[in-house]
N, C-alpha and C positions, 0 to 999 in steps of 0.2 A: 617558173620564176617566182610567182608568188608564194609557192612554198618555202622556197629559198630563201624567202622576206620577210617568212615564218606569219604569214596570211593565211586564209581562205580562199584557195581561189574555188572554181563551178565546182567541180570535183578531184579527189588525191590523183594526183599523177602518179606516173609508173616510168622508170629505166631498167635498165638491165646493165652492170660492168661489162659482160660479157653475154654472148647469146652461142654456143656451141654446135647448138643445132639445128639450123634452121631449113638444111634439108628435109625436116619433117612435117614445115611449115609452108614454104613455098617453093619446094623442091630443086636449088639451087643451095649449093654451099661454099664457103669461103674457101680461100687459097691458103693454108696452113702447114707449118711445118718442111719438111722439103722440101715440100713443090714451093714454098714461100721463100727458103733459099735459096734455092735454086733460078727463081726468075729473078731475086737481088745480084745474085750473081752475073744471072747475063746483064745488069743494066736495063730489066723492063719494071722499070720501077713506076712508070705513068700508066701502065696497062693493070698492073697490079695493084694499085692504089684504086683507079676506079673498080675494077671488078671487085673488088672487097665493100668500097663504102657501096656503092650499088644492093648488093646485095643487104648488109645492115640498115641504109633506110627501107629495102621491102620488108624487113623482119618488123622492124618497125612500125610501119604503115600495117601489115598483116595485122599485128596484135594492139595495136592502140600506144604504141609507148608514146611519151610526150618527152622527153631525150633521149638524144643520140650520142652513147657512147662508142669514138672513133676508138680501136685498137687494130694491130695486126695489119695496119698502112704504114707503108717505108715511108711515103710523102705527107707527113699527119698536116702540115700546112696548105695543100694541094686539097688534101680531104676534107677540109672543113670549108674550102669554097666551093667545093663542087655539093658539101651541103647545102651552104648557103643558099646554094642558085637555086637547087634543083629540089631540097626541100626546107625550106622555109617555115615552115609550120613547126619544126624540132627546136627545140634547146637544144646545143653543140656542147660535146663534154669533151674537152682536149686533157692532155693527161701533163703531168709535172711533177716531182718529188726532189729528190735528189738527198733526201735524210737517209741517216742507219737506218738499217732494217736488220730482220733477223737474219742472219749469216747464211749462204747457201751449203755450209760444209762445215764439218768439226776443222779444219785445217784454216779453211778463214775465221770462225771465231776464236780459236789461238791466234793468230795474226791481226785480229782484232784486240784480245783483249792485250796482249801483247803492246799495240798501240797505245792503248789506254792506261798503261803503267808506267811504260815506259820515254813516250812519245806524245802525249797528252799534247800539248801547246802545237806541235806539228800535223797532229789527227782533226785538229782543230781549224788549223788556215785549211789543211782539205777537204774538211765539210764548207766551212766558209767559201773555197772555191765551185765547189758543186750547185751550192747553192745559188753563187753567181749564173752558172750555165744554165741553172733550170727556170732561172727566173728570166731570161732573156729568152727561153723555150716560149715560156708559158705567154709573154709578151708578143712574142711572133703569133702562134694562133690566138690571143685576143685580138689582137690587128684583124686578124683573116676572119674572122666570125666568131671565133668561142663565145661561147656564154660563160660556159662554166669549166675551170680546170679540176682532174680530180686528181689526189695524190693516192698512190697504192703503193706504198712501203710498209710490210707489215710491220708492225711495234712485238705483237705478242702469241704465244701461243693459245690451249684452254689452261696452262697451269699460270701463268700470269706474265709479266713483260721479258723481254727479255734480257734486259740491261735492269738496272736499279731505280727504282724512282728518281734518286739522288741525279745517278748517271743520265736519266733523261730531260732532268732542269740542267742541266753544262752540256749535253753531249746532241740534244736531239730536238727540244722543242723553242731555243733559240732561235735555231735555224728554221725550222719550217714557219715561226711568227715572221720571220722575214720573209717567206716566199708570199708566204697569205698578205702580208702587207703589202708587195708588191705587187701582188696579184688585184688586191682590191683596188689599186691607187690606179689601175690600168683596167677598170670598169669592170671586171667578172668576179664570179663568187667560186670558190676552194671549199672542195667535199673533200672530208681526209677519210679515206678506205683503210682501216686495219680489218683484220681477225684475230680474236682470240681474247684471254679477259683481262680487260682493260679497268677494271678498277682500283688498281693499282695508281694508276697513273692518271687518270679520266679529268681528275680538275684540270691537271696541269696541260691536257691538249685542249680540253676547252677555251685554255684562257690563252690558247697562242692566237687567238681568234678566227676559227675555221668555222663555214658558216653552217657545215653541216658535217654528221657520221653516218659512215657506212661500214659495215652491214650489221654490226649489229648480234654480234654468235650469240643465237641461244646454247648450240650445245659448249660455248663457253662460259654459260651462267651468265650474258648482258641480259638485265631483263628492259623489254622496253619500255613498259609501264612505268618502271624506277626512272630511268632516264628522262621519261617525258615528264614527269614528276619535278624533274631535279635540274635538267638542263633547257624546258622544252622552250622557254622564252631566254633562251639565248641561240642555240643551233637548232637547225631544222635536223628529225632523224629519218636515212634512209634503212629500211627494212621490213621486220626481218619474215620472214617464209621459210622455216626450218627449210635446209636443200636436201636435206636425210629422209625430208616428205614426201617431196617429190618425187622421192626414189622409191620407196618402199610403201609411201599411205595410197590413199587410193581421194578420188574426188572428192568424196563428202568430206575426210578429215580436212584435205588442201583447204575448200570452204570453209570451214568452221576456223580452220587457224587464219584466214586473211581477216575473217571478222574479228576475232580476237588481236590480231593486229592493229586493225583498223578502230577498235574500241580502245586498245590501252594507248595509241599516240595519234589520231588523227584530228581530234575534239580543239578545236582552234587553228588548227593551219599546224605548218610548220613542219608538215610529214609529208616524208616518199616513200611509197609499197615498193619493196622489191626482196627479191630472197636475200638470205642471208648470207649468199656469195655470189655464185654467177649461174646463168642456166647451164646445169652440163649434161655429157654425153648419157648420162646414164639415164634421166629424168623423162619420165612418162609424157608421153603429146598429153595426155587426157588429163593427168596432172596440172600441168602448166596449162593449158585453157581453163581448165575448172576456175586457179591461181587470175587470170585475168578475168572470165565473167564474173567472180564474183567481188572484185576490185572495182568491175564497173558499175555493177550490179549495188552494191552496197555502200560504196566508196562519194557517195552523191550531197554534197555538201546543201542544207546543213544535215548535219548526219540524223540518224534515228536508230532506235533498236529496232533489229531487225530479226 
């Protein structure tokens, strides 16, 4: 939280969006995909809700993270009091968006841009509706516990936005300065999650007033150092740990890029370690430990070279 308030607190905190694997951590894994349909289906949606966040605060607790990002709970309001109760000790990261994103299919972005030539003023009250729903989401679990809501609508890809700067001052960063307003006016703080290169657009999400970025793509040219540079006494930044690393490097690179991390944004507060997406299936156990002891290890406020 003191990150978030772009402080210093004892040491850089750690989250994860996602965690994929954590069978390989505490040999229990989440309910996904079918099996995940399949219990919504039958209606075990309080069985399935616990056995997920269960599992997520042990990953948690396993590796030291200091938030809890709920996903993959049918009941996300249900999930964040059974954080509450039962760990205490996390920041609760409840999810909300409800802006454009990048189209799931060439047939929706014809149908989009379609909207946009055609239908503009009508494309328009239905983001304004969306944003209604997500804002009275995101109100529901700050009630319940949140701390923090994050938004994950991707903006862009590595070539750059996917709409037009232009398009994103009318079509996209109106609406989400409304969520984020609404979200702060009802006591929690809003991480906007994209991928991909954002400097294209970067003033213009800064200044919808989001209190932090995530993640951060190196291999889309964000560099972090630039940003801590440029935004680092206005948003706090979450990242980045190439996830290309995790795949392919071995420990010692892992270490050497968190302190390179931890050198070009952590120097006054205002920074979250975390990879540059989410942990996944592919990513080395020995990697990702290496990736946390030496977040703990070096991450120790006030910093030092090390």
């Amino acid at each position: 939280m003191k990150a978030l308030e772009l402080e210093e607190p004892d040491r850089v905190p750690m989250f994860e969006l996602e965690f994929q694997i954590p069978e390989l951590f505490i040999g229990k894994r989440m309910i996904l995909d079918e099996e995940y349909d399949y219990m919504v289906k039958r209606g075990k949606i309080k069985e399935l809700t616990e056995h997920n966040v269960e599992i997520l605060i042990k990953i948690c607790r396993a590796l030291g993270y200091d938030g809890i990002r709920l996903y993959a709970v049918p009941d996300i309001v249900y999930a964040i009091r059974i954080v509450k109760k039962k760990a205490p000790e996390l920041a609760i990261i409840g999810s909300a968006d409800g802006t454009l994103s990048i189209p799931g299919s060439w047939r929706d972005f014809i149908e989009l841009t379609r909207e946009m030539r055609l239908k503009r003023s009508e494309l328009k009250n239905k983001l304004l509706s969306r944003i209604k729903v997500e804002i009275e989401r995101a109100k529901e679990q700050i009630e319940a516990g949140a701390d923090i809501i994050v938004g994950c609508a991707d903006y862009c890809t590595n070539a750059g936005p996917f709409l037009s700067p232009k398009d994103f001052e009318d079509l996209v960063f109106p609406y989400l300065r409304t969520l984020v307003n609404a979200i702060h006016r009802s006591g929690a703080f809003f991480i906007k999650h994209t991928d991909g290169n954002l400097w294209p657009i970067i003033d213009g999400l800064v200044n919808t007033g989001i209190d932090a970025l995530h993640s951060i793509d190196p291999v889309a040219g964000m560099d972090l150092e630039r940003l801590k540079e440029k935004y680092g006494d206005r948003i706090c930044l979450c990242g980045n740990v190439d996830i290309g690393l995790l795949q392919l490097g071995n420990p010692h690179e892992v270490v050497e890029a968190v302190k390179e991390c931890l050198r070009a944004a952590a120097h006054g507060g205002g920074y979250v370690l975390s990879t540059s997406n989410v942990i996944q299936k592919e990513h080395k156990k020995e990697n990702v430990l290496a990736m946390i002891k030496a977040a703990k290890k070096y991450g120790v406020y006030p910093l030092r070279d090390k």
